[in-house]
C-alpha positions in Angstrom: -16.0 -45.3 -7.8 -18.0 -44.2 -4.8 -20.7 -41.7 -5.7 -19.8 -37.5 -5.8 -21.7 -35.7 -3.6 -23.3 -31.9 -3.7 -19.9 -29.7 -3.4 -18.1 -31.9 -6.1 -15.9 -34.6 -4.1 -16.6 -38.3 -3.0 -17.9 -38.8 0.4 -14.5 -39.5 2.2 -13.2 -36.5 0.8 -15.9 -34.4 1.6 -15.8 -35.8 4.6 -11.9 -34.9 5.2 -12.5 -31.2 3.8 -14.8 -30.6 6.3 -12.9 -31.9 9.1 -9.9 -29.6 8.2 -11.9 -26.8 8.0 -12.5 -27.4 12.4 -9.4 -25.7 12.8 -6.9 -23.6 11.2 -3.6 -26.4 10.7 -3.2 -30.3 11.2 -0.1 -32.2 11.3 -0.7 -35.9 9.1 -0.5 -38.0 13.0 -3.2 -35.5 14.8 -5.6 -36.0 12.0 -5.4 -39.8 11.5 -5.5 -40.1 15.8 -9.1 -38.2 14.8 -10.4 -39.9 12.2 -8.8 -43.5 13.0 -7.3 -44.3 9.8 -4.0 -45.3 8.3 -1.5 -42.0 7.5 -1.4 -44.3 4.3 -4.6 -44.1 3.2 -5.2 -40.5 4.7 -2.3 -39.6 2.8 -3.9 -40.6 -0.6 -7.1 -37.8 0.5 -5.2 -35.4 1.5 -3.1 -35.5 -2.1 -6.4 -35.9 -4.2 -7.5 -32.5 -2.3 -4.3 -30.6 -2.3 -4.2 -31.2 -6.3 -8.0 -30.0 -6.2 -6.8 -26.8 -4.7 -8.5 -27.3 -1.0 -5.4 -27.8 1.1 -2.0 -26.2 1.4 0.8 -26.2 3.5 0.8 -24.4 6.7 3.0 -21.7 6.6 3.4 -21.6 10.0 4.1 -25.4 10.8 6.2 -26.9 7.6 4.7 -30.3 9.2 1.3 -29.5 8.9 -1.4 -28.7 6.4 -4.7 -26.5 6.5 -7.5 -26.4 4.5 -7.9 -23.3 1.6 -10.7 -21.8 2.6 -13.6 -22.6 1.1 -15.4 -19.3 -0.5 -12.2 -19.7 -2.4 -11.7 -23.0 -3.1 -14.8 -24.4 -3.7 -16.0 -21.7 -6.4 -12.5 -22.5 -7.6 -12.9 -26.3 -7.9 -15.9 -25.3 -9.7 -14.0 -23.2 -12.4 -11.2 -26.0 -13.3 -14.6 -28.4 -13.5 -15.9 -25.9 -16.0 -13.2 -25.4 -18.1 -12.2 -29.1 -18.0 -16.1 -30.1 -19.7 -16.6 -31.7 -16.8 -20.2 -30.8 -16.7 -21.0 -33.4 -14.6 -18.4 -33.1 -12.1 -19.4 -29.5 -10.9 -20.4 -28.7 -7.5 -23.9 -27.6 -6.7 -24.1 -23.6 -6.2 -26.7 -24.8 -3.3 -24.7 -26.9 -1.5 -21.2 -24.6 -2.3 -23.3 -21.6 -1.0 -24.6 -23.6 2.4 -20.8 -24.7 3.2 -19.6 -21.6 2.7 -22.5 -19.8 4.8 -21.8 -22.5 7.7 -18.0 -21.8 7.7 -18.4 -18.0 7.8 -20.9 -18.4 10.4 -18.5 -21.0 12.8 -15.0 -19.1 11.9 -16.2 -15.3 10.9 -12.6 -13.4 11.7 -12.6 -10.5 8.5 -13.9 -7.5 11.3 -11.4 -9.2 14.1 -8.0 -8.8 14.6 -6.1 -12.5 13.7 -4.8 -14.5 16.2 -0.9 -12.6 16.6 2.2 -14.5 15.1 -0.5 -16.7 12.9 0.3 -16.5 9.1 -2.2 -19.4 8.4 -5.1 -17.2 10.0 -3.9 -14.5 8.4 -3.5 -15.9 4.7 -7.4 -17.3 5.4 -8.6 -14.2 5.9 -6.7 -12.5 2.6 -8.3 -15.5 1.2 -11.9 -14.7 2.1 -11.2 -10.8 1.3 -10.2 -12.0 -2.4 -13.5 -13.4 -3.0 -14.7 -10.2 -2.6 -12.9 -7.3 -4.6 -14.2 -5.3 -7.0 -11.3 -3.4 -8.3 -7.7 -4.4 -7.1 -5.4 -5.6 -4.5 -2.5 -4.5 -3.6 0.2 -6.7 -1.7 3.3 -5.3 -0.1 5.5 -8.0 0.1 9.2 -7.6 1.8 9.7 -11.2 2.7 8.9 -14.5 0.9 6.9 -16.8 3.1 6.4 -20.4 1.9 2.7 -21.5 1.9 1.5 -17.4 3.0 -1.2 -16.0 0.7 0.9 -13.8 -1.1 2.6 -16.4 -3.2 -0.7 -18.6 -3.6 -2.3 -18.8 -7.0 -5.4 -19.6 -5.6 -5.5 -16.3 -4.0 -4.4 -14.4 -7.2 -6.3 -16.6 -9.9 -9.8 -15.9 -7.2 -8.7 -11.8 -8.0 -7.9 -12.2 -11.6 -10.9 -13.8 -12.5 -12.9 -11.1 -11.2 -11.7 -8.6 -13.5 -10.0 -6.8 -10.7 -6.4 -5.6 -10.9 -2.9 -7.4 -8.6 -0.5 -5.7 -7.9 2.1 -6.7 -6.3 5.6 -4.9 -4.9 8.5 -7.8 -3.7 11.1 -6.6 -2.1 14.4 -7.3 -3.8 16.2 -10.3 -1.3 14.2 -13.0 -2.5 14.1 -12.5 -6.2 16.9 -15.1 -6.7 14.6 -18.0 -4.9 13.0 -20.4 -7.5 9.8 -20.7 -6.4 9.7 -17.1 -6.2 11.2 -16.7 -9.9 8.0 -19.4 -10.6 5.5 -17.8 -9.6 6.3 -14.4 -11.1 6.5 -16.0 -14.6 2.9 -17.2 -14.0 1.9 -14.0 -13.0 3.2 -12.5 -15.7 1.5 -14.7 -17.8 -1.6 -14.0 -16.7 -0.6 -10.5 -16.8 -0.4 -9.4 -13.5 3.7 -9.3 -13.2 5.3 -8.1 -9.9 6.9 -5.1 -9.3 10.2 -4.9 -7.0 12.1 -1.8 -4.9 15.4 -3.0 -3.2 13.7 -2.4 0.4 9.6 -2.8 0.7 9.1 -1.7 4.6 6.3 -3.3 5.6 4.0 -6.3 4.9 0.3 -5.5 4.1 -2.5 -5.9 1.9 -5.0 -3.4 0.6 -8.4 -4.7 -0.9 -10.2 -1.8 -3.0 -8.6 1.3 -1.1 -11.5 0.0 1.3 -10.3 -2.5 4.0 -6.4 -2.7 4.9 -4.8 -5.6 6.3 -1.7 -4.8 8.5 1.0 -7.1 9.7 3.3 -7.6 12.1 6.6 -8.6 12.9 5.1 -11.8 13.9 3.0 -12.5 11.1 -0.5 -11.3 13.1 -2.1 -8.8 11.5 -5.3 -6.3 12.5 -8.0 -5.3 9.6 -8.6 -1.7 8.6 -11.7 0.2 7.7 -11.4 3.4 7.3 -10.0 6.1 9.1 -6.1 7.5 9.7 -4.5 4.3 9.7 -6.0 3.3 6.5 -5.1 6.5 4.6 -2.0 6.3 5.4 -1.3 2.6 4.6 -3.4 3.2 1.0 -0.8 6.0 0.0 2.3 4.1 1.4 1.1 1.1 -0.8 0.7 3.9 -3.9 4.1 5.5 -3.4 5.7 2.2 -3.6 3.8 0.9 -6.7 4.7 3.8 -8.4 8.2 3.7 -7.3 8.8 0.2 -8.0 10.0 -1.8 -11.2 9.1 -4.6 -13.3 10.3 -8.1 -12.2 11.8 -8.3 -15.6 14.2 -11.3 -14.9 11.9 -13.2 -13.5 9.5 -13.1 -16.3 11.8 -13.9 -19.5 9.7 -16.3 -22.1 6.2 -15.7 -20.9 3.9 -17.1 -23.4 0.4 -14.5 -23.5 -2.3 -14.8 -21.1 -4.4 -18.3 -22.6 -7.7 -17.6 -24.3 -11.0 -18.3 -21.8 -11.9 -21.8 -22.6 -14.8 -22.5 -25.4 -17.5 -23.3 -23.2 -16.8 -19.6 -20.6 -17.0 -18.1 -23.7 -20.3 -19.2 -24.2 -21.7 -19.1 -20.7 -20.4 -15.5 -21.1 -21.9 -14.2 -24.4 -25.2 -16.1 -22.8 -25.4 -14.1 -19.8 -25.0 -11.1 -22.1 -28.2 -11.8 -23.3 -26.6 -13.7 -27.2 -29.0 -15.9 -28.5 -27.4 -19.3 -29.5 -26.9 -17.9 -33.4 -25.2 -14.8 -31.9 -23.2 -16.9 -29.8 -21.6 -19.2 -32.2 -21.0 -16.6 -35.1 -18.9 -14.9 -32.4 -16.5 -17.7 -31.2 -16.5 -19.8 -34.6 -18.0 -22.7 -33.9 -21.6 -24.5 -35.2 -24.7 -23.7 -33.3 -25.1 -27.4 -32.2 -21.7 -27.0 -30.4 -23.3 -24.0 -28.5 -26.5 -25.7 -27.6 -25.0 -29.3 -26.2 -22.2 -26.7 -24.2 -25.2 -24.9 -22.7 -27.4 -28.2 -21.9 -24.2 -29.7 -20.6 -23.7 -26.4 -18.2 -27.4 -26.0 -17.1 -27.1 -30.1 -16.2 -23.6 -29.4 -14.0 -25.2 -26.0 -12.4 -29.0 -28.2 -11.9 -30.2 -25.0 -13.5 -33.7 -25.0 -14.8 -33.4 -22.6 -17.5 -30.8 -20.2 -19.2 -31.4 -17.4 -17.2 -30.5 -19.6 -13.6 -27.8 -20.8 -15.4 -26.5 -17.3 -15.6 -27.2 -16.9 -11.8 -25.5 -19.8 -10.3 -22.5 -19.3 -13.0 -22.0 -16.1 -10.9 -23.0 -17.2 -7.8 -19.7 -20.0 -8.3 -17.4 -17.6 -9.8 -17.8 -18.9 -13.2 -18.6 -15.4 -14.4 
């Protein structure tokens, strides 16, 4: 098996990832004109990275892909890595950090307005926003979309796992769809259900009551900070949470939200400052489990000591 390089993948698929991220869709035939290979063979990269999370349809061309963006894939990547005890297999903060810091430098679109009648620029940007709440997000949804942002797990997993709230209000006409009725069981299982009114007006998103994203009819959107046209979209967006109801059919037989895995418990506790006895009193298990989990984590992070550990956990969203 060829050798994984610094952001987790094998070299062709790093290589692949990288080429994907040079613009915002390709259809299969463009991309194998490009890179002079069988759709065969590309076809067999482009699954092993869609089931890693760093490509999804293009919800603009239903024969085209584009890559997830990667402040939200890659920290992502690193996550399922984590909680798999795949120590081994998890990207290099370093390396995650320089990608990311070249791709925001080449592409940076958050203070411009996205291209009009694009929903794949637009669902890149809500994916870079989602990296960066605090708080919540609120989503008003009157259409489904498939492949937009709003229906993506990445995006909502990237906004769950920072502690931050989602909320989301669907309108009513696409309840009955079962990819719809999917996706609202998982996010009620992770306890962030949708809400639904029978007409939602318009199609927006609001990250921390601080930047707005506006769309419109055409799926373009323009980015709000501050000012009039904020206000009002941040008490539009309250009115209708408050108005709205529970998806409750949608969301029969939800099992509970799944306990953090053993070993981001422990990477947890540690970063709180629990020494190793501390640490495995309070999950259960024997102080030797604790110690190989943290050796095994420093090793996947190439952290020198507890303390960097701590840091690049963060720095990958591990945290």
């Amino acid at each position: 098996m060829e050798r994984e390089r610094a952001i987790g993948l094998d070299r062709q698929t790093e290589f692949v990832y990288r080429m994907l991220l040079r613009r915002r869709r390709w259809r299969m035939s463009e991309l194998c004109g490009v890179l002079d290979v069988s759709e065969e063979s590309l076809g067999r990269v482009i699954e092993g990275l869609r089931e890693e999370g760093l490509v999804a349809a293009s919800a603009d061309d239903d024969q085209a892909i584009r890559a997830v963006e990667p402040s939200l894939a890659l920290p992502a990547l690193a996550t399922r890595r984590f909680q798999d005890a795949q120590g081994s297999g998890l990207p290099g903060a370093v390396a995650v950090e320089r990608l990311i810091a070249l791709h925001e430098r080449a592409a940076d679109r958050i203070a411009e307005p996205v291209e009009t009648g694009s929903v794949d620029e637009a669902s890149a940007l809500v994916e870079r926003l989602a990296t960066t709440v605090r708080r919540e997000v609120v989503m008003l949804v009157p259409e489904h979309c498939p492949g937009s942002f709003e229906f993506s797990r990445h995006v909502a997993d990237a906004v769950l796992r920072r502690d931050a709230a989602l909320r989301q209000v669907w309108g009513a006409s696409f309840l009955h769809l079962p990819a719809v009725v999917e996706h609202a069981r998982w996010l009620g299982g992770q306890g962030a259900a949708p809400c639904t009114l029978p007409h939602v007006p318009t199609r927006a998103v609001v990250i921390d009551g601080a930047v707005g994203v506006l769309f419109d009819e055409s799926g373009g959107a323009r980015v709000l900070r501050g000012g009039t046209a904020l206000d009002s979209l941040k008490k539009l967006a309250r009115r209708l949470w408050d108005s709205s109801m529970e998806v409750r059919q949608a969301l029969s037989s939800v099992p509970a939200p799944p306990t953090r895995p053993r070993r981001e418990q422990i990477l947890r506790l540690l970063a709180d400052g629990l020494t190793d006895d501390a640490i495995a009193r309070r999950i259960g298990v024997s102080v030797r489990t604790v110690r190989n989990d943290v050796a095994s984590t420093m090793l996947g992070l190439d952290a020198r000591s507890r303390f960097q550990a701590g840091v690049r956990a963060a720095q990958m969203g591990l945290l």
